[in-house]
SEKE-439076 format. One record per atom (N, C-alpha, C): x, y, z; residue in three letters. Coordinates in steps of 0.05 Angstrom, whole numbers, padded with zeros to 5 digits, always signed. Layout:
XYZAla
...
This chain:
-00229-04530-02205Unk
-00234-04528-02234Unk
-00263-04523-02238Unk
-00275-04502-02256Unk
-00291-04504-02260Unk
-00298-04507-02292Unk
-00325-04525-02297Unk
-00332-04531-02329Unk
-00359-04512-02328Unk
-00356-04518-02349Unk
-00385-04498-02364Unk
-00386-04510-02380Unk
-00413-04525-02391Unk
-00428-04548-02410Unk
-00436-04519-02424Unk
-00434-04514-02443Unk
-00449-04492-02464Unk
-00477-04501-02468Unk
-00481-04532-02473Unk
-00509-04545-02479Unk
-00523-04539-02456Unk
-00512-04542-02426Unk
-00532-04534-02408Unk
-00541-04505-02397Unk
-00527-04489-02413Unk
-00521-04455-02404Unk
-00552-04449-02420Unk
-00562-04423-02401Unk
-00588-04413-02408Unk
-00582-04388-02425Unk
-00599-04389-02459Unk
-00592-04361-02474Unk
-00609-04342-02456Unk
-00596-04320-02463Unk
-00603-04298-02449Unk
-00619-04279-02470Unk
-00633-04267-02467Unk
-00648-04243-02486Unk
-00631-04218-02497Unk
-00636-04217-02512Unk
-00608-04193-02532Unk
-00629-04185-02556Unk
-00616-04154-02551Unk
-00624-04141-02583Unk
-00627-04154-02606Unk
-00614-04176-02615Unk
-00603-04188-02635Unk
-00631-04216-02640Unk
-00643-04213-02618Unk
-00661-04230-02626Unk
-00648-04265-02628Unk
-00628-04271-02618Unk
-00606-04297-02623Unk
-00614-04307-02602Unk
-00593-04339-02607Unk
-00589-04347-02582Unk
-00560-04335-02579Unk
-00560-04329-02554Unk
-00535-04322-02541Unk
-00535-04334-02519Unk
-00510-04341-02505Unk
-00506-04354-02481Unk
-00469-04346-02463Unk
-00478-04332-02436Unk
-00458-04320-02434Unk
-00447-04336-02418Unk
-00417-04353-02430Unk
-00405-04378-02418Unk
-00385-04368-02402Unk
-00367-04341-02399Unk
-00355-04339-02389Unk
-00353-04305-02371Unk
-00349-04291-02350Unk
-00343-04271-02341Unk
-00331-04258-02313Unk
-00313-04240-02325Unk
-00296-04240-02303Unk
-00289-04214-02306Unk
-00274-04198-02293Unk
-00268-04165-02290Unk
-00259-04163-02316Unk
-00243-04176-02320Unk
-00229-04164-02351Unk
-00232-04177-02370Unk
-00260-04213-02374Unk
-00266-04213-02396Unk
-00295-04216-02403Unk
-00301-04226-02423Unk
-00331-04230-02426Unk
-00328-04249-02453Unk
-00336-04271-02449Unk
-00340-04293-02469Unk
-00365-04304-02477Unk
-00382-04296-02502Unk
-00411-04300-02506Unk
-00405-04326-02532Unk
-00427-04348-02520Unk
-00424-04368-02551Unk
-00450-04353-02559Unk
-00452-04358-02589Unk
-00466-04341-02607Unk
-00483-04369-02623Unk
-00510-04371-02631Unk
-00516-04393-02654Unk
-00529-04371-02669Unk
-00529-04374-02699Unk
-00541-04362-02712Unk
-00550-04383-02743Unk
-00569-04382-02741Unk
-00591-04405-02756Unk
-00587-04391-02782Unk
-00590-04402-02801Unk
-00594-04400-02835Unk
-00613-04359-02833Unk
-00603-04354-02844Unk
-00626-04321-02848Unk
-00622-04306-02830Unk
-00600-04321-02801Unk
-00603-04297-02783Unk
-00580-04273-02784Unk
-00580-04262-02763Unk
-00556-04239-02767Unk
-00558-04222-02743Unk
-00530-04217-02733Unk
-00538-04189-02717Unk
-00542-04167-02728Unk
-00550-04139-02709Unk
-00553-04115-02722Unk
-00523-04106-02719Unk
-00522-04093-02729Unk
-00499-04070-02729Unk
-00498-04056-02706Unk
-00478-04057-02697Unk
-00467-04041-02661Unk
-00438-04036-02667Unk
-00434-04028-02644Unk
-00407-04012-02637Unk
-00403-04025-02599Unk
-00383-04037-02598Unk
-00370-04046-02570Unk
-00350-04020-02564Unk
-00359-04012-02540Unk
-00330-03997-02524Unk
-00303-04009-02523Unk
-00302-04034-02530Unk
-00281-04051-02519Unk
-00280-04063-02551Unk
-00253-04074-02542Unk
-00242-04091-02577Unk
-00261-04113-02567Unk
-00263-04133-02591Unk
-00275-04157-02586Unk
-00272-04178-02611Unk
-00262-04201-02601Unk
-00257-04215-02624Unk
-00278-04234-02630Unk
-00288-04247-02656Unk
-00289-04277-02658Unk
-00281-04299-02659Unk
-00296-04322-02652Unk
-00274-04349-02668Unk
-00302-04365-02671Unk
-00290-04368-02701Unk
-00322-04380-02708Unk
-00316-04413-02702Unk
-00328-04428-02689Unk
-00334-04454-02682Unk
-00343-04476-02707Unk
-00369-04463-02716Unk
-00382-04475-02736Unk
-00389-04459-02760Unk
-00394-04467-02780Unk
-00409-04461-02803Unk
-00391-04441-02820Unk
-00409-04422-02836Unk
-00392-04405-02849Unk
-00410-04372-02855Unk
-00398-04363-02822Unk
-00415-04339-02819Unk
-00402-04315-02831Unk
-00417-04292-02847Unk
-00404-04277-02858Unk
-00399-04249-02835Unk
-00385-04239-02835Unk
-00374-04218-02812Unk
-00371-04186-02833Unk
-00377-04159-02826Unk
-00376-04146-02823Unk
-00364-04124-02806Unk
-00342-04116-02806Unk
-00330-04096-02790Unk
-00325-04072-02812Unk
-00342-04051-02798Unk
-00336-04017-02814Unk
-00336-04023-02846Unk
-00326-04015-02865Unk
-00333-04021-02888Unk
-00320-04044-02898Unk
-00315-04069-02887Unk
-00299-04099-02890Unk
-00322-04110-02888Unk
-00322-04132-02904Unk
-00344-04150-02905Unk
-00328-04184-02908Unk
-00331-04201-02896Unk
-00321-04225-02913Unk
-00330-04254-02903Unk
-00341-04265-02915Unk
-00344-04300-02908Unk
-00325-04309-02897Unk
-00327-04331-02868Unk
-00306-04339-02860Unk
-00314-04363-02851Unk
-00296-04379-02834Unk
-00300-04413-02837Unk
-00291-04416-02807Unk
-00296-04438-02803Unk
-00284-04454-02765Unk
-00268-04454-02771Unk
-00249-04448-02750Unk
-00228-04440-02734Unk
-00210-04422-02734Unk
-00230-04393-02754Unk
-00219-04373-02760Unk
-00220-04348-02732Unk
-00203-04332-02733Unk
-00203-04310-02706Unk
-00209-04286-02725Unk
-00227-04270-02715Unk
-00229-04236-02734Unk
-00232-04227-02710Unk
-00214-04205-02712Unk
-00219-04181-02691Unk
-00236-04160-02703Unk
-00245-04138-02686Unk
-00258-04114-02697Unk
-00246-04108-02667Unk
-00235-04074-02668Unk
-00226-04059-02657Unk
-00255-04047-02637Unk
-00251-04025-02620Unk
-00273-04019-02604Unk
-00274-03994-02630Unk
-00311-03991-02611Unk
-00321-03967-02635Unk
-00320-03967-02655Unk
-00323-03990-02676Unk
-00318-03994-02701Unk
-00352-04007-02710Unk
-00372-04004-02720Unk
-00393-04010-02724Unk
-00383-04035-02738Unk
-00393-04063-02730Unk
-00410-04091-02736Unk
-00417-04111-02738Unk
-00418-04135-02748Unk
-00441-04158-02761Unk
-00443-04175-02761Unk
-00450-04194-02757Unk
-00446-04227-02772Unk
-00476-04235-02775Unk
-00473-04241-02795Unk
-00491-04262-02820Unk
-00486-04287-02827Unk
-00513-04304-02829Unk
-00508-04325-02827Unk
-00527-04325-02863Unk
-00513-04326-02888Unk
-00525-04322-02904Unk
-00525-04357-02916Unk
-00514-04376-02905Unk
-00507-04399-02914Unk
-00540-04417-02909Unk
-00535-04444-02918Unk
-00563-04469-02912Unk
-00553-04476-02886Unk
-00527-04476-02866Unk
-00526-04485-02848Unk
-00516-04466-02822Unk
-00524-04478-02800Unk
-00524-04463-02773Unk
-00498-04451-02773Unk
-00490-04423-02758Unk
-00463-04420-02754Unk
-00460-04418-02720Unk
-00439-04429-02708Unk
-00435-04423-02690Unk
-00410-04407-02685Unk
-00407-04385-02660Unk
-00384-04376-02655Unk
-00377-04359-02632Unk
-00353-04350-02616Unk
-00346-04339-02595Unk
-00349-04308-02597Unk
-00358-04296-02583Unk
-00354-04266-02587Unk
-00337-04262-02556Unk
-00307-04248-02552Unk
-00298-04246-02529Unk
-00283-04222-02528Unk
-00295-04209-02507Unk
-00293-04180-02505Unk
-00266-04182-02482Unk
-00257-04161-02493Unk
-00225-04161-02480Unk
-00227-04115-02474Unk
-00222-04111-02455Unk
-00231-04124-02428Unk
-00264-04121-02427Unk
-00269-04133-02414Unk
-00312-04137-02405Unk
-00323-04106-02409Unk
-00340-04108-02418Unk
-00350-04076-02419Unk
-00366-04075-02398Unk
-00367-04045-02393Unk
-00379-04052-02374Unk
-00410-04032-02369Unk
């Protein structure tokens, strides 16, 4: 069996300027926990690969292609591959959440 403590996992450096922390990877997945503090946000991209969220904490707003919408813990949003976008954290409190790429890009 193996665990992965997320608290002990090292963020990695990304475009996005975040903490990111890559908790999980294997040929066919890729599982990133995401924190995003009050004001932050990713930029806008495009994945080769579908990729879903599941927001953990807070109430981060998401962006896929021209969809925009606030969402809450223990919600799933997909965005399809090649589809430009986002999440915003436009709230007073931290959001946390999964970004998991199906299959791993590569």
């Amino acid at each position: 069996m193996k665990i992965t403590r997320v608290s002990e996992e090292t963020a990695f450096k990304n475009p996005h300027k975040i903490q990111a922390k890559k908790i999980f990877g294997s040929p066919d997945a890729e599982v990133i926990h995401m924190t995003l503090n009050p004001g932050e946000s990713l930029l806008s991209h495009k994945t080769p690969v579908d990729v879903f969220f599941y927001v953990l904490e807070g109430e981060p707003t998401i962006e896929i292609g021209d969809e925009r919408e606030k969402v809450y813990a223990d919600s799933i949003i997909e965005s399809p591959a090649d589809i430009p976008h986002r999440v915003y954290n436009e709230s007073e409190t931290t959001a946390r959440f999964l970004v998991v790429k199906l299959p791993k890009s590569k």
